[in-house]
C-alpha positions as CSV (number, residue, x, y, z in Angstrom):
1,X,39.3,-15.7,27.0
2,X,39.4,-11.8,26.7
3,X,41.8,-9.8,28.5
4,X,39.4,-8.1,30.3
5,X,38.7,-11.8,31.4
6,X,41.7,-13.2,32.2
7,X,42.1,-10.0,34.4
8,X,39.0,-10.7,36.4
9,X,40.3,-14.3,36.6
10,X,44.0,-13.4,38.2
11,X,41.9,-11.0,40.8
12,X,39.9,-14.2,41.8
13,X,43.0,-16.0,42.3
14,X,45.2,-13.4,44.2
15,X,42.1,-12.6,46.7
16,X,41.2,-16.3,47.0
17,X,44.8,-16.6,48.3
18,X,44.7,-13.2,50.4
19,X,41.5,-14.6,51.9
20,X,42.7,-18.0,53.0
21,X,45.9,-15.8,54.6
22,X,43.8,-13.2,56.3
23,X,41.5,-16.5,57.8
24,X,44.3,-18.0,59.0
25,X,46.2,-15.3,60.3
26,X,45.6,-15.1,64.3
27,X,44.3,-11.3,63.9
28,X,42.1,-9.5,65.9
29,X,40.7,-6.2,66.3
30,X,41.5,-3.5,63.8
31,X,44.2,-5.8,62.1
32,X,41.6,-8.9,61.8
33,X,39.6,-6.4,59.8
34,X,42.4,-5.1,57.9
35,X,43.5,-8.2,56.5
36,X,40.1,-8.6,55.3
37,X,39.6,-5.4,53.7
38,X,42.6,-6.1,51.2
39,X,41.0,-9.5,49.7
40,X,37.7,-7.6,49.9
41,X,39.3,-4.6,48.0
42,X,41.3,-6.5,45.4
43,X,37.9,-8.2,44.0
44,X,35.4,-5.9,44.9
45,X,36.4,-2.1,43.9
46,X,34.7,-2.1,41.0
47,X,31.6,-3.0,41.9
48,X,31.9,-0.5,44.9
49,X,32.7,1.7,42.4
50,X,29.8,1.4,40.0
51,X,27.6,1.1,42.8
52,X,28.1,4.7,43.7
53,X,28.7,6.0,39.6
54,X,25.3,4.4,39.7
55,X,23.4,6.3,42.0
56,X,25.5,9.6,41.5
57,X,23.4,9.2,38.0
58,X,20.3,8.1,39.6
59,X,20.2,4.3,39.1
60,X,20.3,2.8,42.8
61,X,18.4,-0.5,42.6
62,X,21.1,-2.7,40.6
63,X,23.0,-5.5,41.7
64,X,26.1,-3.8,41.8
65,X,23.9,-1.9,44.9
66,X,22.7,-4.5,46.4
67,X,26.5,-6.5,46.8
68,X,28.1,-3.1,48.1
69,X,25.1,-2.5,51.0
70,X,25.3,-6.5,51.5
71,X,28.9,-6.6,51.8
72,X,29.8,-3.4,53.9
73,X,27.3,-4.3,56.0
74,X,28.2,-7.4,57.0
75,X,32.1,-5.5,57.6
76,X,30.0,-3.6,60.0
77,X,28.4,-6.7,61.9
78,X,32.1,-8.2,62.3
79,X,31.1,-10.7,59.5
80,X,34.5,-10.3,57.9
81,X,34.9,-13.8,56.1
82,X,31.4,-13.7,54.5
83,X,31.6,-10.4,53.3
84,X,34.9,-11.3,51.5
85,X,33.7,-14.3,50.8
86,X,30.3,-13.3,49.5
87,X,32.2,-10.7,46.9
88,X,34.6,-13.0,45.8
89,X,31.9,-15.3,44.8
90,X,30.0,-12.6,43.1
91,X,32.8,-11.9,40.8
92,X,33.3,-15.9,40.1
93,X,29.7,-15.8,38.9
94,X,30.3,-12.5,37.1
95,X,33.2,-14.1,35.5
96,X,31.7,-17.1,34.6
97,X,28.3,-15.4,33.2
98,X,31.0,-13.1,30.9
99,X,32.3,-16.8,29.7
100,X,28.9,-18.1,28.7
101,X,27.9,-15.1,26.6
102,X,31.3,-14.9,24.8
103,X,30.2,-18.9,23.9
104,X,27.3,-18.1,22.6
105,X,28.1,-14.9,20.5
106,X,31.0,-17.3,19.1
107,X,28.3,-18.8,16.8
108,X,26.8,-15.5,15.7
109,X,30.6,-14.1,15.6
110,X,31.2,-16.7,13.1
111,X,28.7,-15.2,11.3
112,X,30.4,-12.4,11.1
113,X,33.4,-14.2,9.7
114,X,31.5,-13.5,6.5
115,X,32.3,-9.5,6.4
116,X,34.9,-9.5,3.5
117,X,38.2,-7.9,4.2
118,X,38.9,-6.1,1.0
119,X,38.1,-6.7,-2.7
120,X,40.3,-6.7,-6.2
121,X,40.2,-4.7,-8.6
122,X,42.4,-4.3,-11.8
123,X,44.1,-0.7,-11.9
124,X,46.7,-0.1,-14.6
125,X,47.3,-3.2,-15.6
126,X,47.3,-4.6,-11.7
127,X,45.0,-6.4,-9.4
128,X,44.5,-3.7,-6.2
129,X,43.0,-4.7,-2.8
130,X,40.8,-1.9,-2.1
131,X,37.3,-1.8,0.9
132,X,34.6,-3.5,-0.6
133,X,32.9,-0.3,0.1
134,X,34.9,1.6,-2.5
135,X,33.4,-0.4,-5.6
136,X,30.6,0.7,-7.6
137,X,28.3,-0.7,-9.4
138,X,29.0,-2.6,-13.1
139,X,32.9,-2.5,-11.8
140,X,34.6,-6.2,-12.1
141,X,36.4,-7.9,-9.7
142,X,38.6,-10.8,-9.2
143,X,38.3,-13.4,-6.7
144,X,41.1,-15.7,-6.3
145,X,40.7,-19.6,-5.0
146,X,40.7,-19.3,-1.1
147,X,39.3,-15.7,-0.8
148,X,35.9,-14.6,0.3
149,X,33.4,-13.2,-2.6
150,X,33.2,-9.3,-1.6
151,X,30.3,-8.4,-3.4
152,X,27.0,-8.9,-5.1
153,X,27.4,-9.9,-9.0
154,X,27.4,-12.0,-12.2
155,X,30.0,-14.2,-13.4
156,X,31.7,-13.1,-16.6
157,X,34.5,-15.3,-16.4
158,X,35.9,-18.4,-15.1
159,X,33.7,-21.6,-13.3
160,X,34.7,-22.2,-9.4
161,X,32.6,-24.1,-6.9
162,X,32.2,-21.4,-3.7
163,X,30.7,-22.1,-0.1
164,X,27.7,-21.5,1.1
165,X,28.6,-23.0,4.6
166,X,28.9,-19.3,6.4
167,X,25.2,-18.8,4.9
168,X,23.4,-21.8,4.6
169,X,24.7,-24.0,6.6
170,X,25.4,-26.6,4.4
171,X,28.6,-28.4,3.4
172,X,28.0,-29.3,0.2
173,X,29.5,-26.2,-2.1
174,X,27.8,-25.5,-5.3
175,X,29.4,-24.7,-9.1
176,X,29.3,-21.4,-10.5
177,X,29.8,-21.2,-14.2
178,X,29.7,-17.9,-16.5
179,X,26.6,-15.7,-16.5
180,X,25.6,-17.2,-13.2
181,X,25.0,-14.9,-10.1
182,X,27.3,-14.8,-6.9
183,X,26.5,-13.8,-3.5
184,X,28.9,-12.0,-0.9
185,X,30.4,-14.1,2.1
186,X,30.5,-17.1,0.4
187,X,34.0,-18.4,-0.4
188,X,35.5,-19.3,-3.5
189,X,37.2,-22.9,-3.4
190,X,38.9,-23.6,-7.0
191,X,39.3,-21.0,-9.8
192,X,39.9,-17.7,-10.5
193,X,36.3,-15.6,-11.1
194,X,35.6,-12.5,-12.8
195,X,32.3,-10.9,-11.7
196,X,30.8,-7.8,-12.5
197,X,29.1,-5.8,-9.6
198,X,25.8,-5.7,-9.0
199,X,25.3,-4.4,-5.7
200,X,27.2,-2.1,-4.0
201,X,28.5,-3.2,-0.5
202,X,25.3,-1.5,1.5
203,X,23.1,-2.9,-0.4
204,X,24.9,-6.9,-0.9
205,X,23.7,-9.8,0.7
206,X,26.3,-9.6,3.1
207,X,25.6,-6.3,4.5
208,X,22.3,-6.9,4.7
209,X,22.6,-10.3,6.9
210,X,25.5,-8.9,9.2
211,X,22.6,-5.5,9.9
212,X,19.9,-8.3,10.7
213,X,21.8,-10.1,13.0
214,X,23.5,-7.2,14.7
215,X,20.1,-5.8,15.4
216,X,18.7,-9.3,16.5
217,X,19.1,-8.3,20.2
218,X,17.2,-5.4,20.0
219,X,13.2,-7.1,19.5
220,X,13.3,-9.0,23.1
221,X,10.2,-11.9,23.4
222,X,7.8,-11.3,26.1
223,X,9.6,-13.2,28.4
224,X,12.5,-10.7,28.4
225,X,10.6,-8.1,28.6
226,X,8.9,-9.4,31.4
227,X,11.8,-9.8,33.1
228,X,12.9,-6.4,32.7
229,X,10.1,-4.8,33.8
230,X,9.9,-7.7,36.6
231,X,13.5,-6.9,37.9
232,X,12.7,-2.6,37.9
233,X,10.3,-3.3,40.4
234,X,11.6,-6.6,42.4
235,X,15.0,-5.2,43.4
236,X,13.6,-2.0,45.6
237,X,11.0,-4.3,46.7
238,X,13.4,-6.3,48.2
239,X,15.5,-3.4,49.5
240,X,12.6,-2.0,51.6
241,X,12.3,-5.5,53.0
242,X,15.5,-6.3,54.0
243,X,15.0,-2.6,55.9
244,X,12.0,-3.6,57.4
245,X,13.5,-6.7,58.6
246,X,16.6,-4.9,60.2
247,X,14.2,-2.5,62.1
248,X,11.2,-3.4,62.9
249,X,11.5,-7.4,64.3
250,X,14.4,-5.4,67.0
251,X,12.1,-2.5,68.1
252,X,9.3,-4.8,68.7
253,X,11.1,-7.7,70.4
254,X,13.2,-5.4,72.4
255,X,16.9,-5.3,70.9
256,X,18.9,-8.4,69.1
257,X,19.6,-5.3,66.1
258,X,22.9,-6.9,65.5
259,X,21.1,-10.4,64.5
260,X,18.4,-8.8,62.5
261,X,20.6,-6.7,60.5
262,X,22.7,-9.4,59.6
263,X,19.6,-11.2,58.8
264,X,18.9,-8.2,56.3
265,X,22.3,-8.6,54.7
266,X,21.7,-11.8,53.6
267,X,18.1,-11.4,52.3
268,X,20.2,-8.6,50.0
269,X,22.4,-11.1,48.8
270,X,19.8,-13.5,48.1
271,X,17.7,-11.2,46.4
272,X,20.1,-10.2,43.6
273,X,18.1,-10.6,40.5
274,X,21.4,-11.9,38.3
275,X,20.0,-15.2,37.4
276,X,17.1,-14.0,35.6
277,X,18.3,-10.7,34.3
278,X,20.8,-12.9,32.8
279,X,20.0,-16.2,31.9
280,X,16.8,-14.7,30.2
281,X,17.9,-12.8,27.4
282,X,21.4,-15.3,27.1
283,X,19.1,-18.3,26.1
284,X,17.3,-16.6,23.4
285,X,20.6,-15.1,22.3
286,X,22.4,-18.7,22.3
287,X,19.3,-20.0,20.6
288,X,19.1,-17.1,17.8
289,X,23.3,-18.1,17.5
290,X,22.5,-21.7,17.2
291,X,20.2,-21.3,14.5
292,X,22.5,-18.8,12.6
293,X,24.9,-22.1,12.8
294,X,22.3,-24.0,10.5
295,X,21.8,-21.2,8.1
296,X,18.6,-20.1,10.0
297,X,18.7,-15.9,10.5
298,X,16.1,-15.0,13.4
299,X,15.6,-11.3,13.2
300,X,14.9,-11.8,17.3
301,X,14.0,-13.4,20.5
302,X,10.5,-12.3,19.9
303,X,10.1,-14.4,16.7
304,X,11.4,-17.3,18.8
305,X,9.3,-17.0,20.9
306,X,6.2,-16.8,18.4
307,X,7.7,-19.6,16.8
308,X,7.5,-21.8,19.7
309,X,3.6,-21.5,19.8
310,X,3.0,-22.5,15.9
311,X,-0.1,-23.6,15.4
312,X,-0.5,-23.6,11.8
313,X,1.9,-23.5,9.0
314,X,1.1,-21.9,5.7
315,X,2.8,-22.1,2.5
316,X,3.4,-20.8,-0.7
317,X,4.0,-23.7,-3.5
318,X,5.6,-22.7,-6.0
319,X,9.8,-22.2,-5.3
320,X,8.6,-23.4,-1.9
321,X,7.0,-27.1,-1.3
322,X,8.1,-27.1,-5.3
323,X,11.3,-26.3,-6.9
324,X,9.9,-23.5,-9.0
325,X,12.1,-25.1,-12.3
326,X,9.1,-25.0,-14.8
327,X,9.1,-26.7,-18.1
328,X,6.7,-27.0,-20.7
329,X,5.6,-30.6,-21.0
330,X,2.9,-30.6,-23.6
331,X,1.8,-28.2,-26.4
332,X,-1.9,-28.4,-27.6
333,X,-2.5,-26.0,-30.2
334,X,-6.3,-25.5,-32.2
335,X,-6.2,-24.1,-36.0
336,X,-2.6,-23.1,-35.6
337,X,1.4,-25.0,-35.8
338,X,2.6,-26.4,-32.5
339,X,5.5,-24.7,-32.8
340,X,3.9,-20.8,-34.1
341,X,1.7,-21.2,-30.4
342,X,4.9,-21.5,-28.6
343,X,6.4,-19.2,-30.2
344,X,3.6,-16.9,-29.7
345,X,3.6,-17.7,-26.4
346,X,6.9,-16.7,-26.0
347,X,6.7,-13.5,-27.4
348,X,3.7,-12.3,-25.4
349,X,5.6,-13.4,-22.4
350,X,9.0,-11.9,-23.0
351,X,9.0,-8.8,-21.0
352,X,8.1,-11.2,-17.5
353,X,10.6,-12.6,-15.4
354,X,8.0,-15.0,-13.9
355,X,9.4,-18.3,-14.2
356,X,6.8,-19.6,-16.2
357,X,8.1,-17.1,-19.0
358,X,11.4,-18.3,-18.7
359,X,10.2,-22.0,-19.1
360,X,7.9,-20.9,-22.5
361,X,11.3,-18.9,-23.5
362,X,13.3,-22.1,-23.2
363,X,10.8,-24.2,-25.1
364,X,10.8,-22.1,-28.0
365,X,14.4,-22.0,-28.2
366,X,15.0,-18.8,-30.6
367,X,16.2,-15.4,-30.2
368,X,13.6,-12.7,-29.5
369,X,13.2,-10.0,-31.6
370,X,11.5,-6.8,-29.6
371,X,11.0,-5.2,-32.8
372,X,8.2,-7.8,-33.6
373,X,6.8,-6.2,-30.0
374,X,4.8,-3.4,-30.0
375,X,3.0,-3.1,-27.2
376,X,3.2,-5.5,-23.7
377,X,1.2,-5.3,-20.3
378,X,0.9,-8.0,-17.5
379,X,-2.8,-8.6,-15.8
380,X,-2.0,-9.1,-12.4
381,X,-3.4,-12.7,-11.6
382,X,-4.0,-13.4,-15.0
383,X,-1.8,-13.5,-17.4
384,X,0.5,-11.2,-20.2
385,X,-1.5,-8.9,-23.4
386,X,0.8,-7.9,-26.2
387,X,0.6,-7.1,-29.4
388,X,2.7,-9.1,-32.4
389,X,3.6,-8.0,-35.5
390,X,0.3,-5.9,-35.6
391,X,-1.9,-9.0,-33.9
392,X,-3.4,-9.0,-30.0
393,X,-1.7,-12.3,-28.5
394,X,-3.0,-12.6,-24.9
395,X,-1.3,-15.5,-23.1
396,X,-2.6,-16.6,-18.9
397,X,-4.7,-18.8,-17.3
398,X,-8.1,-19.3,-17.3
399,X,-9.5,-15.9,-15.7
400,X,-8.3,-13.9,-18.6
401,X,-9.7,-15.9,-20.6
402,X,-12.9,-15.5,-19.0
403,X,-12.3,-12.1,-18.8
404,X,-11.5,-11.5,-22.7
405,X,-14.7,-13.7,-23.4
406,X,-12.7,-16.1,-25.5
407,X,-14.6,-20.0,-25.6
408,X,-11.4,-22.6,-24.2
409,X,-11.6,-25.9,-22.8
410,X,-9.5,-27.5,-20.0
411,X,-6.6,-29.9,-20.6
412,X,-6.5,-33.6,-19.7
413,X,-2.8,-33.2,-18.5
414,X,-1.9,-31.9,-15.1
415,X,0.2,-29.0,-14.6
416,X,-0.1,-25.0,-14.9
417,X,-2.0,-24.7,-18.3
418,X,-1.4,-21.2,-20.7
419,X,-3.9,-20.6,-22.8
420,X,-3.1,-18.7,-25.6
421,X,-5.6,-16.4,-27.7
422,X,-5.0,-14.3,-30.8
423,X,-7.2,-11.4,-31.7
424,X,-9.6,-12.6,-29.5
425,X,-9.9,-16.3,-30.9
426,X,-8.7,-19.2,-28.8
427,X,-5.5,-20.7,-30.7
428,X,-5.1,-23.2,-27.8
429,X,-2.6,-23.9,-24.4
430,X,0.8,-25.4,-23.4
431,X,1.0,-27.3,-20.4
432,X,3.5,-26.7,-17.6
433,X,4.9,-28.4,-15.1
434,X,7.2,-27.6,-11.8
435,X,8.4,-30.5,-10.0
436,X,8.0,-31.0,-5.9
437,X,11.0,-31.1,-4.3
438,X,12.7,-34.3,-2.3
439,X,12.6,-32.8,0.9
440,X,9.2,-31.6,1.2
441,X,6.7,-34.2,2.3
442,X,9.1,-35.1,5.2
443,X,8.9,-31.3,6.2
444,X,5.4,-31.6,6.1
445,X,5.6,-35.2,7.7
446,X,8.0,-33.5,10.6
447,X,6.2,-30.8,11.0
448,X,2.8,-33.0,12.1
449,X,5.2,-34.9,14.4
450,X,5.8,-31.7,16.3
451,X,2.1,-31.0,16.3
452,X,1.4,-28.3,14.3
453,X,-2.0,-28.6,13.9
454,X,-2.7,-27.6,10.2
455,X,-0.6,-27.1,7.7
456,X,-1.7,-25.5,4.1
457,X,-0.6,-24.7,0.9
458,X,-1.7,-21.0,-0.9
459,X,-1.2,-20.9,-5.2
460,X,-2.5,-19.2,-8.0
461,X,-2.2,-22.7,-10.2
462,X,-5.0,-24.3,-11.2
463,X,-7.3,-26.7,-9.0
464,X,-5.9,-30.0,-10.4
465,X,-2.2,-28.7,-9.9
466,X,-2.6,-27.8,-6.7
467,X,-5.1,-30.4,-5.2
468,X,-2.6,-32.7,-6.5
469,X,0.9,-31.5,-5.3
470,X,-1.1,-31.2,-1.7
471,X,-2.4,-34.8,-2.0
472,X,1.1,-35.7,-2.8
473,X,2.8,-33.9,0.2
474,X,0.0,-34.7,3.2
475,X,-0.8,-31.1,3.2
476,X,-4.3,-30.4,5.4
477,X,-5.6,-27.9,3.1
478,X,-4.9,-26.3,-0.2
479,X,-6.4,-23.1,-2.1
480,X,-5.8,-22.6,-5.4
481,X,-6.3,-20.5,-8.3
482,X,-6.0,-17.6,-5.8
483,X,-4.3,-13.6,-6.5
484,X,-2.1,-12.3,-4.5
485,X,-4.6,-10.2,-3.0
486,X,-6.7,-13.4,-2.1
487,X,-3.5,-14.5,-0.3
488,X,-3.6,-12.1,2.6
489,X,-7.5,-13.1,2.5
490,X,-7.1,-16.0,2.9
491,X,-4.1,-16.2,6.0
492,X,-6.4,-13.6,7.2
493,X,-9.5,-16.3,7.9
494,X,-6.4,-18.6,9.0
495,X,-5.6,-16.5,11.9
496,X,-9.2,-16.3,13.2
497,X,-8.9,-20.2,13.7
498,X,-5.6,-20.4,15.6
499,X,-5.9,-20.1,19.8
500,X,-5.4,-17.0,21.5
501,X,-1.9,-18.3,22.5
502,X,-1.0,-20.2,18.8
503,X,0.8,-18.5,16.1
504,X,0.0,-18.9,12.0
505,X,3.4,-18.6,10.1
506,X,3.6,-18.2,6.5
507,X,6.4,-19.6,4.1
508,X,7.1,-17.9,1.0
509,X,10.4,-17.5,-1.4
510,X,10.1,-13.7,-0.6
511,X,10.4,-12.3,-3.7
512,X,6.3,-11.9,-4.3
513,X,4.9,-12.7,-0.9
514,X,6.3,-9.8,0.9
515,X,2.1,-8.9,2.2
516,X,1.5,-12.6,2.8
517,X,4.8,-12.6,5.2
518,X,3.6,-9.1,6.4
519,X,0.5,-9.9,7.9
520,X,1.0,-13.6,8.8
521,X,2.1,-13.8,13.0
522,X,6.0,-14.6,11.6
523,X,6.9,-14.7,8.0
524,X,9.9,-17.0,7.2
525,X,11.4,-16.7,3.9
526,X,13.0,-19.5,3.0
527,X,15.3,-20.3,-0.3
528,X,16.5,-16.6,0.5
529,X,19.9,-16.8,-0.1
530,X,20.6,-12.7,-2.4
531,X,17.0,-12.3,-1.9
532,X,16.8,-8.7,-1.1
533,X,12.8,-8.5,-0.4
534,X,13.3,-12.3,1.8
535,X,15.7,-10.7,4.0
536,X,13.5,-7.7,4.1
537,X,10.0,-8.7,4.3
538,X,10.3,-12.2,6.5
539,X,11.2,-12.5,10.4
540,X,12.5,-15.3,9.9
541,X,14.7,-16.2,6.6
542,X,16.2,-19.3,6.1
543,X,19.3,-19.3,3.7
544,X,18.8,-22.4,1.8
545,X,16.2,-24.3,-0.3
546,X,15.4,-27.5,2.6
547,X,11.5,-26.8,3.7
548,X,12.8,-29.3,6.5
549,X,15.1,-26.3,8.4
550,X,11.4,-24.8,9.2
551,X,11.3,-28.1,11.7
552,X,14.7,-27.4,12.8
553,X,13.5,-23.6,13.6
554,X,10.5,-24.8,15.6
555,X,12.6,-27.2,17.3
556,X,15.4,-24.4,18.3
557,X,12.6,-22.3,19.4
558,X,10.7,-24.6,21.5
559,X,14.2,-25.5,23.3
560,X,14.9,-22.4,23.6
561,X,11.9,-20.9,24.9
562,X,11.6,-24.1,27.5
563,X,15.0,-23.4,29.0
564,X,13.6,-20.0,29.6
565,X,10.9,-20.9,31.6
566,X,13.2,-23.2,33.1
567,X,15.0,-20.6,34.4
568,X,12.8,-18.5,35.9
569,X,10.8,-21.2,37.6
570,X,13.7,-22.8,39.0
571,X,15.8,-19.0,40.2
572,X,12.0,-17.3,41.8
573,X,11.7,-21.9,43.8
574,X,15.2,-21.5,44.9
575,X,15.4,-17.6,46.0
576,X,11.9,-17.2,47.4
577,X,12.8,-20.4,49.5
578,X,15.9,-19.3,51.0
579,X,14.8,-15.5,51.6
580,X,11.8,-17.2,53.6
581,X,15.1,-19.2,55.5
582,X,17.1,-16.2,55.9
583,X,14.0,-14.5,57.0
584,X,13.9,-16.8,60.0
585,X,17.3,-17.2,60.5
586,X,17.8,-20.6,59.5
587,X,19.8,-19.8,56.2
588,X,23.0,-18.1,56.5
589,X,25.8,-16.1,54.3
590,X,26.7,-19.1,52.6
591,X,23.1,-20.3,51.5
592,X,22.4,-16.6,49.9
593,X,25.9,-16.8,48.1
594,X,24.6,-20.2,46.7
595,X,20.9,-18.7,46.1
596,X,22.9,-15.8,44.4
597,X,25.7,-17.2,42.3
598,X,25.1,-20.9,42.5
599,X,21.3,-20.3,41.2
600,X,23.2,-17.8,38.6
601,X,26.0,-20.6,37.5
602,X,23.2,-23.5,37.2
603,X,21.0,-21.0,35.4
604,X,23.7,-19.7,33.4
605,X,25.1,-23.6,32.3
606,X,21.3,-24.2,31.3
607,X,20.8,-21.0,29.0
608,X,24.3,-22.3,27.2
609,X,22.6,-25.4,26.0
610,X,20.4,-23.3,23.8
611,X,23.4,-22.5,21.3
612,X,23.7,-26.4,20.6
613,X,21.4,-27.3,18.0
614,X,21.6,-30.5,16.3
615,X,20.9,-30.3,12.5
């Protein structure tokens, strides 16, 4: 509890105890009202006070308003108890709305936890804490056992295990050994580490999560919105009513002003909008802090909300549904050594960072020698061109060889087949393969369970490859041999098939499907943990590698956007029923306090449940 809090909460108790005094004091006249008007005064200056800082700045119509007419008036019809009463319950509603959204910022606050404090550097001869902010890039820094990775870089010495809890979600730390990358925010557990910079702090992993969540709040879903715009015009609505009803029922039936106006006062109080304007925007902020808690950033309550309504859910394969770990598994070469085509191969494909280049790199074991490498382009889509100690080597899949008009054959063995052609003759193809990962046929499974309606896969690998990882998975529909232009094509005749009301999302790694995640209703990176363009490109980015968090998304979504509606059906039953009472003059004071707070409190307790997610 804050101490702005705990203030609030020792008003509540000294006017609670000021009240019970002044209603059992035998007062009347001026001092009956006097010893009301301390209680009253002790909880409710403030909010007589913003009323009027309110409309000195032209905002009238806000709750703060419509408790200081309520209240005064109902001084001025000699309803001394409710008025007190009526505040002091206000401000226990207040109190206890304050207490629910400190709850659910906890889990995005703990989130935060990940902002490093300092980082060390060695300066003559000494490690120096200095702000993360003050390191540059290719500087090295030490991070101890126990202390928080500051920034961005590449191990150059010492193996730790760090984690990845603050980020991911997961428990299970993960070993770091030399030459491997580090992310900021996660936390080293065992050794000492040396890592060179490779970020600076505006531009680490860390600074770029903590900006995402910070300006989660800002993109409000519909329903917010709609509430918004719904309370701008419901609250001086209601105010012209309530003066209608003080007036005009009196100068028709002759008199009774006393009765009517106090009739007024309560439809005030029961029309103060609290439970929606708050309970609204706290659920999708509890549910955007519950899935931060499971290593799922939602950029905002929007993108829940779009969530909620997947229909169809499209994904990329490769680092996605599949691990994106590529290996050559067979080598078939034509007129030339098995081991001259790979290395070929791995020459032409030296200057890509494609994982398939690393995987022909690995199989041909040796050091590269750039000299040998006169000239290199990549074919989008196609493949690599380079020229060899004097000789064109063109290395891709089967378009370029189309393209180059060299004769090749297909390969018996499934996987991602290079062909390889040398001064325009074919010299023949090594086979690779990328293995599916555990988790993904029980995303896809779970997903179906939900009642997504199609789920499909989008590669560039070849038929067989792909028709075969989606038979494997119990994917609806896969497209293969596609470029990355045929990507956005394809989502494109996607979304024509979804409802007017369903959503198509796209899963990608993020690195190369930034247009994909673009155009598709919301992108969701996933695998993203120190991927710059995930975090960038994606609405929604999950931190880790499990395709089964996308399940966990929908499911936070759909709960959350269900206690919304929850919400406003169950504050617009309960208010519009009692104003109709109050209209009449069956409800009293003490129903519109429990239309007003009580609706707020219930509404309030149901947005909280939105934070609790289970994994």
């Amino acid at each position: 509890m804050t101490r702005k809090q705990k203030k609030m909460l020792i008003r509540i108790i000294i006017s609670g105890a000021l009240l019970i005094i002044a209603a059992l004091l035998p007062l009347k006249g001026i001092l009956r009202l006097a010893a009301f008007i301390v209680p009253y005064a002790v909880i409710g200056w403030d909010v007589l006070w913003k009323a009027v800082r309110n409309i000195a700045h032209g905002q009238v119509f806000d709750e703060n308003f419509l408790m200081a007419l309520a209240t005064v008036g109902a001084f001025g019809t000699g309803e001394y108890t409710e008025a007190s009463a009526v505040m002091l319950f206000y401000q226990v509603g207040e109190l206890f709305q304050n207490l629910a959204v400190g709850k659910s910022r906890k889990s995005i606050a703990s989130l935060m936890d990940i902002r490093p404090d300092y980082a060390n550097i060695e300066r003559g001869g000494e490690l120096v804490q200095v702000d993360p902010e003050e390191i540059s890039v290719g500087d090295i820094i030490v991070v101890k056992a126990g202390e928080k990775i500051p920034l961005d870089g590449v191990v150059i010495e010492g193996k730790s295990t760090v984690d990845t809890a603050a980020l991911t979600g997961e428990s299970l730390p993960r070993s770091v050994d030399e030459g491997e990358e580090v992310i900021s925010g996660c936390i080293n557990q065992t050794g000492l580490l040396k890592v060179r910079v490779t970020k600076e702090f505006g531009q680490s992993t860390v600074a770029k999560i903590l900006d995402l969540v910070e300006n989660s709040a800002s993109k409000k879903a519909k329903a917010e919105n709609f509430i918004t715009r719904f309370a701008k015009y419901y609250t001086p609505v209601v105010v012209i009513a309530a003066a209608l009803l003080a007036v005009i029922p009196p100068l028709i039936l002759g008199g009774g002003w006393a009765n009517w106006i106090h009739r007024a006062l309560i439809f005030l109080v029961i029309s103060c909008p609290c439970a929606l304007v708050i309970s609204v925007p706290l659920s999708f902020f509890g549910g955007i802090g519950g899935a931060s808690k499971s290593g799922i950033l939602v950029k905002g309550g929007n993108y829940l909300e779009a969530l909620a309504n997947s229909e169809i859910i499209v994904f990329d394969k490769t680092g996605t549904l599949t691990k994106g770990v590529f290996r050559v598994t067979s080598v078939h070469p034509e007129n030339f050594p098995e081991d001259k085509l790979v290395e070929l191969a791995a020459y032409a494909e030296s200057y890509s960072t494609h994982p398939i280049a690393k995987s022909i790199a690995e199989a041909y074991k040796g050091e590269i020698d750039s000299a040998r490498i006169t000239e290199s382009n990549e074919i989008s889509g196609h493949g690599v061109k380079a020229v060899i100690d004097g000789f064109e080597v063109c290395a891709g899949n089967d378009k370029l060889m189309e393209r180059l008009g060299v004769k090749w054959h297909k390969c018996h063995n499934t996987g991602t087949t290079v062909h390889v052609a040398v001064d325009g003759k074919y010299a023949g193809h090594l086979v690779i393969s990328d293995e599916i990962k555990e988790t993904s046929a029980a995303a896809i499974k779970s997903l179906k369970e939900k009642g997504v309606k199609k789920t499909v896969m989008l590669t560039g690998d070849a038929k067989e490859v792909g028709e075969d990882v989606a038979q494997k998975l119990g994917l609806d529909l896969a497209y293969t041999e596609l470029l990355p232009a045929d990507k956005v094509d394809k989502v494109e005749e996607l979304l024509a098939q979804k409802s007017d009301k369903g959503k198509l999302a796209f899963v990608g790694d993020g690195i190369n499907d930034a247009p994909v995640l673009s155009r598709a209703d919301i992108g969701i990176a996933m695998g993203a943990m120190g991927s710059d363009a995930a975090i960038e490109a994606a609405d929604i980015v999950l931190m880790d590698d499990n395709p089964e968090k996308i399940a966990t998304a929908i499911d936070i979504a759909r709960k959350t956007v269900r206690i919304v509606y929850q919400n406003i059906v169950f504050a617009l039953a309960v208010k519009f029923a009692i104003l109709v009472l109050g209209a009449v003059g069956i409800a009293g004071m003490w129903a519109a306090v429990f239309a007003d707070v009580g609706v707020s409190v219930l509404a309030i307790l149901n947005a909280m449940r939105a934070s609790r997610v289970r994994n």
